[in-house]
N, C-alpha and C positions, 0 to 999 in steps of 0.2 A: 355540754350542750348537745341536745339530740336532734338530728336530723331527718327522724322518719315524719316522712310522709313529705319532702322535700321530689319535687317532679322538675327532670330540666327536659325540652323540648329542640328538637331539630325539627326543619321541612328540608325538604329536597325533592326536585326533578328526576325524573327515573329518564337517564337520555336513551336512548335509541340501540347504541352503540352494547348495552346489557342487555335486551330481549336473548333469549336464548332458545325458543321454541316457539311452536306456529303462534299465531294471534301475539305475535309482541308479547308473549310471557316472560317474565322474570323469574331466574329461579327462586327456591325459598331462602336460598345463601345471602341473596342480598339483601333480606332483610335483617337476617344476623348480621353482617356486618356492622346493618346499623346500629344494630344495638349494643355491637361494644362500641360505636362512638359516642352515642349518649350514656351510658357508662363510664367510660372515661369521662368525660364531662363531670358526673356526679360525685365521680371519684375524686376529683382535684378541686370540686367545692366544698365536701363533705371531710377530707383528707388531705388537702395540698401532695394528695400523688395520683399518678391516673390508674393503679393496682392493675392486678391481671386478672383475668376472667378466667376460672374453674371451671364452671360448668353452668348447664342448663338441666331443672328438673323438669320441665312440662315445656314442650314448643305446640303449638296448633294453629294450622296452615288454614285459614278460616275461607277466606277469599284471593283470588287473582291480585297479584302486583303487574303491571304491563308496561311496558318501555311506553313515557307519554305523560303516567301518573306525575301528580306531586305527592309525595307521602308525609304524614307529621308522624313523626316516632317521640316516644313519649317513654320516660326510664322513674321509675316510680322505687323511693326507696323505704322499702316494708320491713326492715330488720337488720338492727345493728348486733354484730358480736365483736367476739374481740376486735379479729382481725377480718371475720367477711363481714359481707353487707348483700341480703337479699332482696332483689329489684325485682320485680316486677317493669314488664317491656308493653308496648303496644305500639305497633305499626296501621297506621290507618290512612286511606287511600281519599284525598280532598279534595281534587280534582281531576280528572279524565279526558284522553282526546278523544274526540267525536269522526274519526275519519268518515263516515258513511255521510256525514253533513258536510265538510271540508276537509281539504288536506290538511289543513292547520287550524283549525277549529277544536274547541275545548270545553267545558263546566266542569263548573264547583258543583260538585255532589252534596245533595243535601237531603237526607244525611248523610254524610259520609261511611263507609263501608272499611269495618274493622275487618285487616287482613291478616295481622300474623300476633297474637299474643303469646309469652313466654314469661317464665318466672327465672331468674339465672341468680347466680351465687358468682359474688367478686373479692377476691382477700387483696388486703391493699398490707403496709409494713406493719410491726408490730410498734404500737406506742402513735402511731397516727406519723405523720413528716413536720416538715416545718410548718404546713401551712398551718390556721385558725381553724380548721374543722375539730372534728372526736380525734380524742384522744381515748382508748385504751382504756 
């Protein structure tokens, strides 16, 4: 059974407490991060294992992440091999706080603002795990 073109989705809050430069910037680390958690996700649907993450051939820091954002990350899976699986990532930025209107004040972007795309390479075991995903 083949699982390309299978996408699993996170959103998440970018809190405050990650800014790490002026204007509530975020560095680009965090959006890696995210991306090995919807990677693992896709890994233990596609594989019943969460594998590890090799490497990244292309990352591109397109637009601002800011402590405030809601971000959907988005793991797209483009190519089975044996043992990797090449994904395709997208980090993109769906809503925004508004400080210059309120302290707490916020919108939904529309459209929303593609900020960090990446393509990465993840090998999970040989022969696939226990789970119902590829096998090998």
């Amino acid at each position: 059974m083949s699982h390309e073109g299978l996408t699993v989705t996170h959103r998440r809050y970018v809190p405050y407490a990650h800014a790490h430069y002026a204007g509530n910037l975020v560095d680009g680390a965090y959006a890696l991060g995210l991306f090995g958690d919807v990677a693992t996700e896709l890994c233990i649907r596609t594989d019943g294992d969460e594998g590890l993450f090799a490497s990244y051939s292309d990352v591109q820091f397109r637009a601002p992440v800011r402590a405030g954002d809601v971000v959907e990350v988005t793991a797209t899976l483009v190519r089975i091999g044996t043992r990797s699986r090449t994904i395709d990532f997208r980090c993109v930025v769906v809503c925004r706080g508004k400080p210059e209107t309120g302290e707490s004040a916020a919108a939904v972007l529309d459209p929303p603002v593609v900020a960090v795309t990446a393509t990465g390479t993840v090998v999970v075991p040989p022969g696939g795990a226990a789970g119902p995903g590829i096998t090998a």
